[in-house]
Backbone as CSV, one residue per row, in Angstrom:
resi,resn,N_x,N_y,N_z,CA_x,CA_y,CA_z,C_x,C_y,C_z
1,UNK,37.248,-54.802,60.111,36.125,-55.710,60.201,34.974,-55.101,61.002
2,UNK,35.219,-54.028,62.025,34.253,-53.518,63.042,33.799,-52.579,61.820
3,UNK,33.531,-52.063,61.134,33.176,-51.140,60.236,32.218,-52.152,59.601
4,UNK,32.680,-53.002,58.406,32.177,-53.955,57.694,30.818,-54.363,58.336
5,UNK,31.226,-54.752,59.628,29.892,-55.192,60.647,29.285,-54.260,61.033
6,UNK,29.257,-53.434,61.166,28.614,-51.942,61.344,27.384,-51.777,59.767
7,UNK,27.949,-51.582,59.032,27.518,-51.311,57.796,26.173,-52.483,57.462
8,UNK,26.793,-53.812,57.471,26.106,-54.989,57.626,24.872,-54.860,58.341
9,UNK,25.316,-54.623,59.622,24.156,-54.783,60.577,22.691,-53.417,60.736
10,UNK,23.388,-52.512,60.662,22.792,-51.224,61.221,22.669,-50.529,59.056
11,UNK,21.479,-49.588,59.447,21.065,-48.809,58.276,21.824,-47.859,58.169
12,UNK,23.134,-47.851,57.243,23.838,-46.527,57.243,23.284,-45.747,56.238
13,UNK,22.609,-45.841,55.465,22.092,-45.735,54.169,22.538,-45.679,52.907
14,UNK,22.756,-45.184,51.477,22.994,-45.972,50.433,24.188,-45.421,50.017
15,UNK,24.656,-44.729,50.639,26.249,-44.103,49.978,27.353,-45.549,50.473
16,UNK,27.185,-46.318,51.496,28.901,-46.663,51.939,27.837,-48.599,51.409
17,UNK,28.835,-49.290,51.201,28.526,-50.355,50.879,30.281,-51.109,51.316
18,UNK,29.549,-52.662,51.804,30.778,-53.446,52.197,31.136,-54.512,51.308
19,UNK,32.124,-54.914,50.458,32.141,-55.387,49.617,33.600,-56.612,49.465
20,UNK,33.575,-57.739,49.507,34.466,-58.592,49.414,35.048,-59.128,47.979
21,UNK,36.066,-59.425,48.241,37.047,-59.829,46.651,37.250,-61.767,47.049
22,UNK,36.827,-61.993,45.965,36.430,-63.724,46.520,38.191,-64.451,46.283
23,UNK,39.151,-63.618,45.106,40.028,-64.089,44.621,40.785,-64.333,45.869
24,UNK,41.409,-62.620,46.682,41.975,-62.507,47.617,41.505,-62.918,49.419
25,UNK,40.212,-63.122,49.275,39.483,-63.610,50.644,39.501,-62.304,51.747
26,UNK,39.365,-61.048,51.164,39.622,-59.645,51.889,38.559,-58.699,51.096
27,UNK,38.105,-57.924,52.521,37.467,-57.257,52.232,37.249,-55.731,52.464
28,UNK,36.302,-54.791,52.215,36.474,-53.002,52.105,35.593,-52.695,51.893
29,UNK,35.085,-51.589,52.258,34.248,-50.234,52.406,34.482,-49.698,51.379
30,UNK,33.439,-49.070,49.964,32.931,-48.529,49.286,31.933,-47.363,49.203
31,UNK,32.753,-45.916,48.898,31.284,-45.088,49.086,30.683,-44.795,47.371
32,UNK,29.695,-45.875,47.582,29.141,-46.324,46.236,28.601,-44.759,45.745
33,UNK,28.423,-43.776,46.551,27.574,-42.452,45.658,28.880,-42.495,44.772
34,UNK,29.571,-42.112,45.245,31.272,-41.029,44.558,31.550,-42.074,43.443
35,UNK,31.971,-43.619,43.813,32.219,-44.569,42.860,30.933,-45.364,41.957
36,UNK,30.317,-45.130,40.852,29.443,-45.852,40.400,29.626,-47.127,40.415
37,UNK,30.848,-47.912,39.888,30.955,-48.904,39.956,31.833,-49.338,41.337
38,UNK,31.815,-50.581,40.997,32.763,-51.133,42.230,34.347,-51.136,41.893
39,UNK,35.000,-50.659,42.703,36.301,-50.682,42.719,37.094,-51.098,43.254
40,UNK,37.686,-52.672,42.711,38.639,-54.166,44.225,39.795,-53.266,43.904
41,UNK,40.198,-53.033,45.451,41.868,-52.650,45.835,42.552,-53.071,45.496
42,UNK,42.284,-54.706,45.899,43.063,-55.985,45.916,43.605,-56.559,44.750
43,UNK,42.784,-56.076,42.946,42.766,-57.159,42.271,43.742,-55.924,41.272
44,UNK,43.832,-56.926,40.041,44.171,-55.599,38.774,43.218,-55.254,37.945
45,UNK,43.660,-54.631,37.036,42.065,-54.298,36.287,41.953,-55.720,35.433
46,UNK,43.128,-56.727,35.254,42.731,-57.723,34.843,41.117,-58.528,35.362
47,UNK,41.073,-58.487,36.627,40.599,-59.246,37.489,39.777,-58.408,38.681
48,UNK,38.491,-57.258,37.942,37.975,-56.575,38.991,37.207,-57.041,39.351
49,UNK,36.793,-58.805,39.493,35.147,-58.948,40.317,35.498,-58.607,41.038
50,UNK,34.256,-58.419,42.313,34.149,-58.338,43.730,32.498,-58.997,43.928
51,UNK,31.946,-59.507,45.077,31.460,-59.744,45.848,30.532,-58.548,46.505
52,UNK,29.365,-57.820,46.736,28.604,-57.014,47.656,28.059,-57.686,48.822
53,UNK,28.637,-57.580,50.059,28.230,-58.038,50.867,26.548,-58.201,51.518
């Protein structure tokens, strides 16, 4: 969560993004350069929304 709020608050700039899964109520750090899309840990590929914080 100290990361998440880090990211949130302060300009890390556009590679890391914080991103929540609404299904599971949990959330993760994304380094959006490497991954184009978003990628939930949490879900299956049935079920990849996520949330951008």
């Amino acid at each position: 969560m100290a990361l998440i709020h880090i990211i949130n608050t302060y300009d890390v700039g556009e590679n890391y993004n914080a991103y929540s899964c609404p299904m599971t109520n949990k959330k993760w750090v994304q380094n959006s350069k490497k991954l184009n899309m978003v990628s939930n840990p949490y879900m299956t590929v049935s079920a990849p929304s996520a949330l951008l914080l």
